[in-house]
C-alpha positions, 0 to 999 in steps of 0.5 A: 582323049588326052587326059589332064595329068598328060596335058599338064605334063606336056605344057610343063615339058614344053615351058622348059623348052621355051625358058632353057637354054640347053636341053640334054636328053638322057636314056636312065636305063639301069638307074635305081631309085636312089641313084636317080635321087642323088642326081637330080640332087646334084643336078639341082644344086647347079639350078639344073632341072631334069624331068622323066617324060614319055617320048610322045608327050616330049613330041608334043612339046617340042611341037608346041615349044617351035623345037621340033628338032628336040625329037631327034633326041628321044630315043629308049626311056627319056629324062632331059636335064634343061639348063637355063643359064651357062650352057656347059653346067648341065653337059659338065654335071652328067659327064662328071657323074656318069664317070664317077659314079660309073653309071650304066646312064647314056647321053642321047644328045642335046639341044642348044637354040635350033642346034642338036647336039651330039653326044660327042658334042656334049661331052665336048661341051662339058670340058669347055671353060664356063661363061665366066672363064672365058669372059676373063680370058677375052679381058685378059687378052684385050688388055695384054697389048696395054701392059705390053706397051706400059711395060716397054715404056717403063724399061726405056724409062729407066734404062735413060734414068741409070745413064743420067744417073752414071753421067752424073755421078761421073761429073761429081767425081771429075776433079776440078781444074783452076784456070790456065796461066798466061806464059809470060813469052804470050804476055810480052808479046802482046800488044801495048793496047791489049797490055794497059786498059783503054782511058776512058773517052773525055765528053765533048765540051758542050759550048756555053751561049752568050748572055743577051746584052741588057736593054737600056733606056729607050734614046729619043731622036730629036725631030729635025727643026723646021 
């Protein structure tokens, strides 16, 4: 009969599962007291949880959390780093501290979702850019095509604006030349009509009408005697 403190190992075991988005099981054989006290405290400070649990209550747990892959990592005296956000923060601290601490502690995988994770793999995760990172390096490249564009285009620009600028310059600087006289052999042997102006043409005389005669008085015929 399972007792109460192992039930409430288990549902804590398997909460974990369910909220994590990476689980990294380690065996911490050859780890004292106090280093195991200084890891979780690193651990901690990077919002990563590490909880010792017996590999028959993990079984348990991954059963009831769907991650029946989670016991392909149980192996020897099991501690799990759960991570819940970045997936390379928790691979990125353990690697960091079992290489700097010189630490006899193992990596017995990892899992990711469905995925079990090698150690291979989670130490190659450990080396990989953080979300952040790589979200940066995908806007960098994004926008490189743009800057590349603007670029090209204010070169051209001001490529044509120096040679506007030499062509005027160059303009300014050309002296100005009066007017070709006429050679007084061309001007005699122009004709008489090109030599005077033209008179102006004389307006047609508009003709004048006639007064009306004026009207006299009215003559009256004498009727023919009868």
């Amino acid at each position: 009969m399972p007792t109460q403190k192992k039930i409430d190992k288990v549902s804590k075991v398997q909460d974990n599962l369910s909220r994590c988005t990476v689980a990294i099981a380690t065996n911490y054989v050859g780890l004292n007291a106090n280093a195991m006290t200084e890891f979780r405290q690193k651990l901690r400070e990077q919002k990563v949880e590490y909880r010792v649990v017996k590999n028959t209550l993990a079984r348990l747990a991954g059963d009831n959390a769907g991650k029946k892959a989670f016991q392909k990592l149980l192996q020897g005296p099991t501690g799990v780093a759960f991570g819940y956000g970045d997936v390379t923060v928790p691979a990125r601290v353990l690697v960091e501290y079992i290489r700097s601490s010189k630490s006899a502690m193992r990596i017995s995988g990892g899992l990711v979702g469905d995925r079990v994770l090698s150690p291979e793999d989670v130490s190659t995760l450990a080396y990989l850019p953080s979300k952040e990172v790589l979200l940066s390096r995908l806007m960098g490249q994004m926008c490189l095509p743009m800057t590349q564009f603007v670029g090209v285009l204010s070169a051209n620009l001001r490529g044509l604006m120096t040679v506007l600028q030499g062509r005027l310059k160059q303009v300014e600087a050309a002296p100005v030349s009066p007017p070709a006289a006429v050679p007084a052999t061309a001007a005699a042997t122009l004709p008489a009509e090109a030599a005077a102006p033209a008179a102006p043409p004389v307006e047609a005389a508009v003709p004048v009408p006639a007064p009306a005669p004026a009207e006299g008085p009215a003559q009256t015929q004498s009727a023919p005697a009868s």
